[in-house]
C-alpha positions in Angstrom: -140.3 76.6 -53.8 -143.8 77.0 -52.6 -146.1 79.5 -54.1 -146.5 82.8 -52.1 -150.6 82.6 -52.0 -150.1 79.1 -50.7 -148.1 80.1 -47.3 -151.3 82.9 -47.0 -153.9 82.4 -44.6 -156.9 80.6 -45.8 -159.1 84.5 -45.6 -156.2 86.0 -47.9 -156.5 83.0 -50.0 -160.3 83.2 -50.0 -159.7 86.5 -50.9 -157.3 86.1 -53.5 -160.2 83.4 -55.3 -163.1 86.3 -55.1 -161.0 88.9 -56.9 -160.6 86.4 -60.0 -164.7 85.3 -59.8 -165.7 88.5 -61.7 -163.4 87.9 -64.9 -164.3 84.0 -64.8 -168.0 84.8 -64.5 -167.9 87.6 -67.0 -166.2 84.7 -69.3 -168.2 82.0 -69.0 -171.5 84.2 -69.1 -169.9 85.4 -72.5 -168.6 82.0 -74.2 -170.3 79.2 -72.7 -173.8 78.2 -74.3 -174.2 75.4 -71.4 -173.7 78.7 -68.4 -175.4 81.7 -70.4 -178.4 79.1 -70.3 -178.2 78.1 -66.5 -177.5 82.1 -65.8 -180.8 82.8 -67.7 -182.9 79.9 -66.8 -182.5 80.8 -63.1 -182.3 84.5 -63.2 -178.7 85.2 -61.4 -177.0 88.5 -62.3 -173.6 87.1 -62.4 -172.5 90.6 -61.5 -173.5 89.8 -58.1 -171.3 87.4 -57.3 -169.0 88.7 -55.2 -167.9 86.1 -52.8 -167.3 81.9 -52.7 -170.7 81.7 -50.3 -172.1 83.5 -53.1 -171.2 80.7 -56.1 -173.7 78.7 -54.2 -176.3 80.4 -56.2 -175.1 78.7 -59.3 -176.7 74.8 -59.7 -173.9 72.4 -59.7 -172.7 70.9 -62.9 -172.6 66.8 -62.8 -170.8 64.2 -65.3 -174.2 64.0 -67.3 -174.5 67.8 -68.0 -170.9 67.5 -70.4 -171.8 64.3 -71.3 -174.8 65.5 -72.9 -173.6 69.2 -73.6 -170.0 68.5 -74.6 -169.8 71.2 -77.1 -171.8 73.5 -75.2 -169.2 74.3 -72.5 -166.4 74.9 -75.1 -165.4 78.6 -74.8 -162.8 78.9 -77.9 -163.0 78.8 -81.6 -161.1 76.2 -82.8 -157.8 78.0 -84.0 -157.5 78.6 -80.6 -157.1 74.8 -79.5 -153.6 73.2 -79.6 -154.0 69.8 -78.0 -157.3 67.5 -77.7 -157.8 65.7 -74.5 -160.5 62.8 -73.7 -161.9 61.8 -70.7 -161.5 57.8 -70.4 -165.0 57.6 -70.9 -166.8 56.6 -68.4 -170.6 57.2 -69.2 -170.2 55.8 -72.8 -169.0 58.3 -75.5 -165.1 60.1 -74.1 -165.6 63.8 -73.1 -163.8 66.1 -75.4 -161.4 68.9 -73.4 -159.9 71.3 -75.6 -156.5 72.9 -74.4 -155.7 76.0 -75.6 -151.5 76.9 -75.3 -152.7 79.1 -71.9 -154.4 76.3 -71.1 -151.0 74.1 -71.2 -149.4 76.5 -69.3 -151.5 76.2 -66.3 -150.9 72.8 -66.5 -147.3 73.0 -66.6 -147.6 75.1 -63.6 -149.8 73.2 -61.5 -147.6 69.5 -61.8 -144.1 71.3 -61.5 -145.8 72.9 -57.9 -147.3 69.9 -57.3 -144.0 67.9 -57.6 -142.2 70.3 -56.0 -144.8 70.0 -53.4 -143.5 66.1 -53.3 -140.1 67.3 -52.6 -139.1 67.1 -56.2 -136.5 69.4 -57.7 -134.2 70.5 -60.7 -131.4 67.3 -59.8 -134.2 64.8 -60.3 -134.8 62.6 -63.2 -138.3 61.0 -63.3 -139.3 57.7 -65.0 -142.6 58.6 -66.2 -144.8 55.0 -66.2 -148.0 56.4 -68.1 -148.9 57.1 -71.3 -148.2 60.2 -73.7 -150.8 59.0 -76.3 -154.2 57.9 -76.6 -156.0 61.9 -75.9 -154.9 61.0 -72.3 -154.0 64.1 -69.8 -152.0 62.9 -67.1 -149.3 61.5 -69.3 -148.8 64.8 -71.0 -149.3 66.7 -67.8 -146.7 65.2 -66.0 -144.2 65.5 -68.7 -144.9 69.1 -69.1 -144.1 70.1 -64.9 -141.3 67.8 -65.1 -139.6 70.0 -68.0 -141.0 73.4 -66.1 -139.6 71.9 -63.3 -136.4 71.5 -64.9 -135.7 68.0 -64.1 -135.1 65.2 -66.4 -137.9 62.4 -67.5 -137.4 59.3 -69.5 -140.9 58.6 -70.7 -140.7 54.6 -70.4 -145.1 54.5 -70.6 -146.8 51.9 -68.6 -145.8 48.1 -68.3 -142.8 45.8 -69.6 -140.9 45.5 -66.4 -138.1 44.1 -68.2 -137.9 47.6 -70.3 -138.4 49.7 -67.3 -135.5 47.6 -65.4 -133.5 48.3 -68.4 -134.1 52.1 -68.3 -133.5 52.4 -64.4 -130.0 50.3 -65.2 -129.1 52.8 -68.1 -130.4 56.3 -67.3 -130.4 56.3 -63.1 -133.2 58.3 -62.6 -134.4 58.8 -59.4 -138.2 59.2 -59.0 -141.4 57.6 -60.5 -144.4 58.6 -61.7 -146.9 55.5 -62.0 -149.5 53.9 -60.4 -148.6 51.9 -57.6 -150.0 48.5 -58.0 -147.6 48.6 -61.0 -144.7 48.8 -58.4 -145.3 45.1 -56.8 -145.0 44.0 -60.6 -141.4 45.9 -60.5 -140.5 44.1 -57.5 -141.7 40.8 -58.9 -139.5 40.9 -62.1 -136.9 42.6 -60.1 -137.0 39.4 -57.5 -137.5 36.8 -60.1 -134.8 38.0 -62.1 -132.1 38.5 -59.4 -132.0 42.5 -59.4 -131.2 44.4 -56.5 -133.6 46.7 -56.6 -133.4 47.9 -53.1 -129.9 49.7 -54.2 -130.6 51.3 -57.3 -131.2 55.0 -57.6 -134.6 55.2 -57.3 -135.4 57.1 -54.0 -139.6 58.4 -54.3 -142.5 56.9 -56.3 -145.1 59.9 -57.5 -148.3 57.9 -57.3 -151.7 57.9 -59.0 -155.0 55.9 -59.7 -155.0 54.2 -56.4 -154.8 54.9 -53.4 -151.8 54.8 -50.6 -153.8 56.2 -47.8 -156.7 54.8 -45.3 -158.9 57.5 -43.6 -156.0 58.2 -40.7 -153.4 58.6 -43.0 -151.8 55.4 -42.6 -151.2 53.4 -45.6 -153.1 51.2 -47.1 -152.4 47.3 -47.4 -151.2 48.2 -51.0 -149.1 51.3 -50.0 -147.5 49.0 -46.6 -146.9 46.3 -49.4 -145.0 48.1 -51.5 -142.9 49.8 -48.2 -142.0 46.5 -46.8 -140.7 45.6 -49.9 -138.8 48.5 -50.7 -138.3 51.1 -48.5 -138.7 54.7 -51.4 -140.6 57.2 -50.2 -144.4 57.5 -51.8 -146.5 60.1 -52.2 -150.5 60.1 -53.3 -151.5 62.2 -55.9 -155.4 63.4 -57.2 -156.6 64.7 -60.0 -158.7 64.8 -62.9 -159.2 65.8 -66.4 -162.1 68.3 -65.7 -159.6 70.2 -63.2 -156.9 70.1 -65.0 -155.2 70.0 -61.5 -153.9 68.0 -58.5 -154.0 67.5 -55.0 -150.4 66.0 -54.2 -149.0 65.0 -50.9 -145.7 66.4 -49.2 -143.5 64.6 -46.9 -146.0 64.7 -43.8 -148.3 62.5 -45.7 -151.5 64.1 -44.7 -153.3 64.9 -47.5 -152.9 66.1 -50.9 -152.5 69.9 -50.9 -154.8 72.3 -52.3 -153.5 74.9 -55.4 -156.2 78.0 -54.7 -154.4 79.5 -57.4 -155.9 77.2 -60.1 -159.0 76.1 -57.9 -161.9 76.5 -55.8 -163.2 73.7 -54.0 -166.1 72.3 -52.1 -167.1 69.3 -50.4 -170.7 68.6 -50.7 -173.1 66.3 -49.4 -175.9 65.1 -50.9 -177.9 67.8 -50.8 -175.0 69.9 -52.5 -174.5 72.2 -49.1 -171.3 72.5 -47.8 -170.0 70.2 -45.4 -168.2 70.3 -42.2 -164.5 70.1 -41.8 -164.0 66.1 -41.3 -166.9 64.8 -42.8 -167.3 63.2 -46.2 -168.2 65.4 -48.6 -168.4 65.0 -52.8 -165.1 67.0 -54.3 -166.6 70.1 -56.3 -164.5 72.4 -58.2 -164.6 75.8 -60.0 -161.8 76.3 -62.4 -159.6 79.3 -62.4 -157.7 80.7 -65.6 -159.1 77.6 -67.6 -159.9 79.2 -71.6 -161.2 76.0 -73.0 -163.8 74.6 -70.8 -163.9 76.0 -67.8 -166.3 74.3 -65.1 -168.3 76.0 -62.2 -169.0 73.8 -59.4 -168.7 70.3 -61.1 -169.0 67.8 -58.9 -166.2 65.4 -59.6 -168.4 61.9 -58.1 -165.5 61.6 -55.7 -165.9 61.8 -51.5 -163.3 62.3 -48.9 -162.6 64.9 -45.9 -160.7 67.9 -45.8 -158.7 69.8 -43.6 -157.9 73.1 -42.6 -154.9 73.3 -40.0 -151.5 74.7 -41.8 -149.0 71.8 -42.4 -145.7 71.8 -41.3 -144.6 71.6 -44.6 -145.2 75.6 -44.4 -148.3 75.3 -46.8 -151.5 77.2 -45.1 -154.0 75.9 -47.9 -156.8 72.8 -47.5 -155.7 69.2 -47.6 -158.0 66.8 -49.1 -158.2 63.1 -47.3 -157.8 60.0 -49.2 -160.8 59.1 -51.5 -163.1 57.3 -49.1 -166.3 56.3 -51.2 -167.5 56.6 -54.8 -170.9 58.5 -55.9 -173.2 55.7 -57.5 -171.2 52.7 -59.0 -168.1 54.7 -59.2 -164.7 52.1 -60.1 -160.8 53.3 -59.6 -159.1 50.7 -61.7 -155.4 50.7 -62.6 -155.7 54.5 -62.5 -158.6 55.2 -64.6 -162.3 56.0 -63.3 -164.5 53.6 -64.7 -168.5 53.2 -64.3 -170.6 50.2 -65.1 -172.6 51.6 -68.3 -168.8 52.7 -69.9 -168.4 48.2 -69.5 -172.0 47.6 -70.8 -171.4 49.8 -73.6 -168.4 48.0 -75.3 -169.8 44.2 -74.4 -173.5 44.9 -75.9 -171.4 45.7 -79.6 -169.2 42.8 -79.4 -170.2 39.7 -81.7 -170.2 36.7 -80.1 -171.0 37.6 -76.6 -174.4 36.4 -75.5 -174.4 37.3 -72.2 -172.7 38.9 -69.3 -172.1 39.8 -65.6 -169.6 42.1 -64.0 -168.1 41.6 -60.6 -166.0 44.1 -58.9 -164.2 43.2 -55.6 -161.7 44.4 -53.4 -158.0 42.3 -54.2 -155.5 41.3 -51.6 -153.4 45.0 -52.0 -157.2 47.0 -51.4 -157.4 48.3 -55.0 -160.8 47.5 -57.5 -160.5 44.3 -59.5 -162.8 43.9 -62.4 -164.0 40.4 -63.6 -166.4 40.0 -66.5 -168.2 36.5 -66.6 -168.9 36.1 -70.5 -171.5 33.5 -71.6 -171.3 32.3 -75.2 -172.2 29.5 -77.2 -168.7 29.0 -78.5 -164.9 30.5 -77.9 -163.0 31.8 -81.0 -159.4 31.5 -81.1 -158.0 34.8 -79.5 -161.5 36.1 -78.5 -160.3 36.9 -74.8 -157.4 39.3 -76.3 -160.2 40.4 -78.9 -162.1 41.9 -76.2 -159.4 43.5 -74.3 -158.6 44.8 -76.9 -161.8 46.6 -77.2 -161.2 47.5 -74.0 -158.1 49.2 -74.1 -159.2 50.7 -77.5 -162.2 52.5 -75.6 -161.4 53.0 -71.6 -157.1 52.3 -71.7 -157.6 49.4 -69.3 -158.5 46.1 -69.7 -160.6 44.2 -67.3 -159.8 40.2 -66.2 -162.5 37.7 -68.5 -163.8 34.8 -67.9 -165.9 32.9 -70.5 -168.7 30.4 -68.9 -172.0 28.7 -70.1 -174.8 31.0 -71.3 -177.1 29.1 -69.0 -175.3 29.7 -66.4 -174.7 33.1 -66.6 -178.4 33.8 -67.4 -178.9 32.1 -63.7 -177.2 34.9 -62.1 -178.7 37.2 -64.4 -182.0 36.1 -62.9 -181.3 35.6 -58.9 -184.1 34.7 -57.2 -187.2 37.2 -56.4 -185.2 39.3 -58.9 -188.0 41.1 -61.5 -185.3 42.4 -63.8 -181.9 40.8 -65.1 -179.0 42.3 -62.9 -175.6 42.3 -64.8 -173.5 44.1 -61.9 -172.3 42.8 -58.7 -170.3 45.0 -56.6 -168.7 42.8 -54.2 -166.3 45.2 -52.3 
């Protein structure tokens, strides 16, 4: 069922957002040290701010403000907090994101919509491929839409073909919700191991982390991989933690669909203005009926397009493009969002690493490959899982290694004409 304000015209759903910008102001104003500052510091009567064109008069909020101000956008004592999320931390230290039991509500609300957006319904039971654990959102979120949603979900977590095979043989569900890169691995087993997976009961694939589309909307050499393999229908998927939101595809396959009920969104360019329908622009969000930590105009570091033409679907609301480019250094590996200093950060504090270069390329399926090229003097036993494990411990994901001479890594370090080492290499 699609959401009444959703089949509105984009002016009722403008208008819908403005009549909620008074209360979230009035909040924000009131609770949050980090926006009472910036509401001060530049003099704006929050009171005046009456329409979206007029939230322009708010300064955007970036990655480093709540990296540096965690605590300062919290908006809730803590008796009022009921789950503790993370970010995957990205620019060192995780981001804290307090949920209050509101808080998981919206949540609830904005995954069941957003799989019933992806054709999902009641009769559906979805093998959910990500974690629970770990302070992680999307795990949790996904679990909670599916029960709103009133389907069933066996919650398998990521990896182990052989257990997932097992479940899909036991249980029959008929949906996934994984990153896709994991469902070549599926096929793999499934092919190695003499399973016929193309008649099983598994009909859709809920994807996210990577992504399925190319600019036109046709699919990507990962997303035609996984199709000419086995023919279930995918759809892309994008969020994030600061949101607490998605963008999810329908059938058409044209971009993921926007929720004004839960957000307002921009797409700026670099000099934060608006731009025009088609052209890049950086994803920034307001939140809407977020108690926590609620977020005015953070940009998000991600760029794509957006449209504005109603979809056949019957949805009238904004459909963001596939994510085209990354602000800075950005990395989208295995379905986290990864920047170089998060990498730096857990290799400087490991004993026995002397030094180090990163490489990121493009693999044969178009998704971000990592490889670290590790100099040191000697190899313990077990060191490469040793510092995977670090890995995982810190950002979920664990990058390929490779351990190599310290001379020779201090070469590339040092390339020629270069004044200062350089330790990343972003080969895509």
């Amino acid at each position: 069922m699609i959401p009444n304000i959703e089949t509105k015209s984009l002016s009722e759903q403008k208008k819908h957002q403005e009549a909620q910008l008074p209360a979230l102001l009035q909040y924000v104003s009131e609770r949050s040290k980090f926006y009472s500052e910036v509401f001060k510091k530049h003099n704006i009567d929050v009171s005046k701010i009456k329409t979206l064109e007029d939230l322009q008069q708010i300064p955007v909020t970036t990655k480093d403000d709540i990296q540096n101000r965690n605590d300062d956008f919290i908006c809730v004592a803590p008796s009022k907090i009921i789950d503790y999320i993370t970010t995957s931390g990205t620019l060192g230290d995780p981001v804290l994101f307090p949920m209050t039991d509101k808080d998981l509500d919206r949540l609830a609300y904005n995954e069941c919509i957003s799989f019933e957006c992806a054709d999902s319904t009641s009769d559906d039971i979805f093998q959910l491929m990500t974690t629970l654990d770990k302070r992680f959102m999307a795990g949790l979120a996904y679990f909670l839409g599916i029960r709103k949603l009133g389907a069933g979900v066996v919650r398998v977590g990521g990896g182990i073909p052989e257990l997932q095979w097992d479940t899909i043989n036991r249980i029959n569900p008929t949906a996934f919700v994984t990153v896709p890169s994991f469902l070549l691995k599926l096929i793999e087993y499934a092919e190695a191991n003499g399973i016929d997976y193309k008649n099983t009961s598994i009909n859709k694939a809920i994807c996210i982390g990577e992504s399925l589309r190319n600019e036109d909307f046709s699919l990507t050499t990962l997303g035609q991989r996984i199709k000419d393999k086995w023919d279930i229908k995918l759809y892309s998927t994008y969020a994030s933690t600061e949101m607490s939101a998605a963008f999810t595809e329908c059938s058409e396959g044209k971009g993921g669909h926007h929720h004004p009920e839960l957000v307002i969104v921009e797409f700026l360019g670099e000099d934060n203005k608006p731009v025009a329908e088609g052209e890049a622009g950086e994803v920034t969000i307001t939140t809407l009926g977020v108690e926590g930590m609620p977020l005015l105009r953070f940009k998000t570091g991600d760029l794509c397009s957006h449209y504005s033409e109603p979809c056949s679907c019957g949805r009238k609301t904004i459909r963001l493009g596939p994510i085209v480019g990354r602000r800075k250094q950005m990395i989208k590996y295995k379905g986290t969002t990864l920047y170089p200093p998060a990498l730096y950060d857990i290799l400087n504090n490991i004993e026995g690493v002397t030094n180090y270069v990163v490489e990121v390329f493009t693999n044969e399926i178009g998704t971000d490959e990592i490889l670290i090229r590790i100099g040191c003097d000697v190899v313990p036993e077990n060191f490469e899982k040793d510092i995977k494990d670090h890995f995982r411990a810190k950002l979920r994901v664990a990058p390929q290694v490779k351990f190599e001479d310290v001379d020779v890594i201090n070469k590339v370090q040092f390339p020629e004409l270069s004044r200062k080492p350089v330790v990343f290499f972003d080969k895509r």
